[in-house]
N, C-alpha and C positions, 0 to 999 in steps of 0.2 A: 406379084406377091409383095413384092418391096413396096411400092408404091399404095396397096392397100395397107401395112402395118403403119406408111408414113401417114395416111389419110386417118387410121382409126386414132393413132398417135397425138394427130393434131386433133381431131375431134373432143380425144378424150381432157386436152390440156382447156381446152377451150371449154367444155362441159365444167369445170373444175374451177377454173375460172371465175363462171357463171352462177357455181353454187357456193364461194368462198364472199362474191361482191354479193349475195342475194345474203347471206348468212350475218355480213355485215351491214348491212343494212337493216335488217331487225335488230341491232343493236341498243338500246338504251343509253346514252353516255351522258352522267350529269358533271357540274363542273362545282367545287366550291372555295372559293379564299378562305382559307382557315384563320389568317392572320387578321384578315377584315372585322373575319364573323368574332373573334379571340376580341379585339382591340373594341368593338362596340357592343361589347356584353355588360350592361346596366352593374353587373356583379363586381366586373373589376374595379371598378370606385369603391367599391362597400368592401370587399377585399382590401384593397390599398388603404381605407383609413381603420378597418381591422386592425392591420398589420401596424399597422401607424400609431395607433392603440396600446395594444400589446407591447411597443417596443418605447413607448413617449417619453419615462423616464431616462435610460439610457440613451433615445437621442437630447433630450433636453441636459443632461450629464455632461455630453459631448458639445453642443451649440454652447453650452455655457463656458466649456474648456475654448473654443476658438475663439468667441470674443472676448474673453479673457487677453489670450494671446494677440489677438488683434491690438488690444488698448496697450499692454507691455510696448508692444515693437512699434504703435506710433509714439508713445512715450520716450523712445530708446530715439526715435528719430527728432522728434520735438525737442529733446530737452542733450541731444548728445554732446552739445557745445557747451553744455555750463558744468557737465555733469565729470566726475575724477574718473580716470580710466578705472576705477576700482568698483565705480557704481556704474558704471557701463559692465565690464565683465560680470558684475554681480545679475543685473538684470538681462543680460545677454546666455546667462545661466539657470535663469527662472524662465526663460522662454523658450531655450532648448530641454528644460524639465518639460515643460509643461506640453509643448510640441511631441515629446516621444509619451509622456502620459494621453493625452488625445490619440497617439498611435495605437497604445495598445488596449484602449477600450476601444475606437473607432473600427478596429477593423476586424475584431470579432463580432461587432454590431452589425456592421454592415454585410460580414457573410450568413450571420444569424437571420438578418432581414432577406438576403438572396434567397435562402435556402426555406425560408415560409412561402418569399412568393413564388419561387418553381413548385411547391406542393397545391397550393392555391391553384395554378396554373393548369397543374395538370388535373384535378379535378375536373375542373372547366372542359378541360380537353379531353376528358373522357367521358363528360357531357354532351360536348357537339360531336366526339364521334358516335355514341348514339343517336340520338337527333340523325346525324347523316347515314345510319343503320336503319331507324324504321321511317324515314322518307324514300330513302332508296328500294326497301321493301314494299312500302304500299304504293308507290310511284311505277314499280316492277324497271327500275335502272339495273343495269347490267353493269357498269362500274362508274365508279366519281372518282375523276381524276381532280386533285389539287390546282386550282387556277394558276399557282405559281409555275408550273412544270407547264403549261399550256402555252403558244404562241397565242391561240385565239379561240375563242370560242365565240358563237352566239348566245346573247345573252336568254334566250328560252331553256337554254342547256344550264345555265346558272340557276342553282338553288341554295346560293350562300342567305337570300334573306328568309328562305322560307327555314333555315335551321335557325338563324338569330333570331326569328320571330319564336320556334323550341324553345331554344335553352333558355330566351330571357323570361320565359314563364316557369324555368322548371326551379327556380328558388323562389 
């Protein structure tokens, strides 16, 4: 009796087995770089001088405050030996003005430009995650794992150009 419970036992693990590896094996698994497919989308150039656009005045604002600042402090280095410690402090004054004025337009510029192109971005990125939606559907894939989380894949399992070829038609 023992000896048939161990027999069906082992049968049964082995049967299970057999239909977990057959199970995985009809599997579909595609693989995609997102960062790939992200980084050669025609859009983000047209994006970044968008952006670049929109914000020209206020960076040209700002480049004009640094070489400003630039000519002061070679000035201050060029001329420090002729110049009265009164006209040194003075320009040594106008270049710490000028340095915390470049601060504080610089860097609400700069979170202002962050914060357009993480919008811009995720556009994009809810672009290709479509794109990787109805490829994976008409393909009949079972899941797309991120190529970054992969040790390795075959590249037949890769369908990062067949979404970049997507989304860079879909603007």
């Amino acid at each position: 009796m023992k000896s048939l419970n161990k027999a069906l036992t082992v049968a049964a693990i082995f049967g299970l087995a057999m239909l977990s590896n057959a199970a995985n094996a009809e599997q579909k698994i595609g693989v995609i770089d997102v960062q790939l497919v992200l980084q050669s989308l025609p859009q983000v150039q047209v994006i970044e001088q968008q952006i670049n656009a929109e914000f020209q005045e206020e960076i040209q604002e700002v480049t004009a405050m640094r070489e400003e600042g630039n000519f002061l402090v070679e000035k201050l280095q060029r001329e420090a030996a002729t110049m009265s410690e009164e006209q040194q402090a003075e320009l040594q004054g106008q270049i710490a003005s000028l340095g915390q004025q470049m601060q504080q337009k610089g860097q609400p510029l700069q979170q202002n430009m962050q914060r357009r192109t993480q919008e811009e971005r995720n556009k994009l990125l809810g672009l290709i995650k479509q794109a990787i939606d109805g490829i994976a559907a008409s393909e009949n894939y079972d899941m797309v794992i991120n190529a970054q989380s992969v040790p390795f894949a075959k590249d037949e399992f890769d369908i990062s150009q067949q979404v970049l070829d997507q989304v860079s038609k879909a603007n």
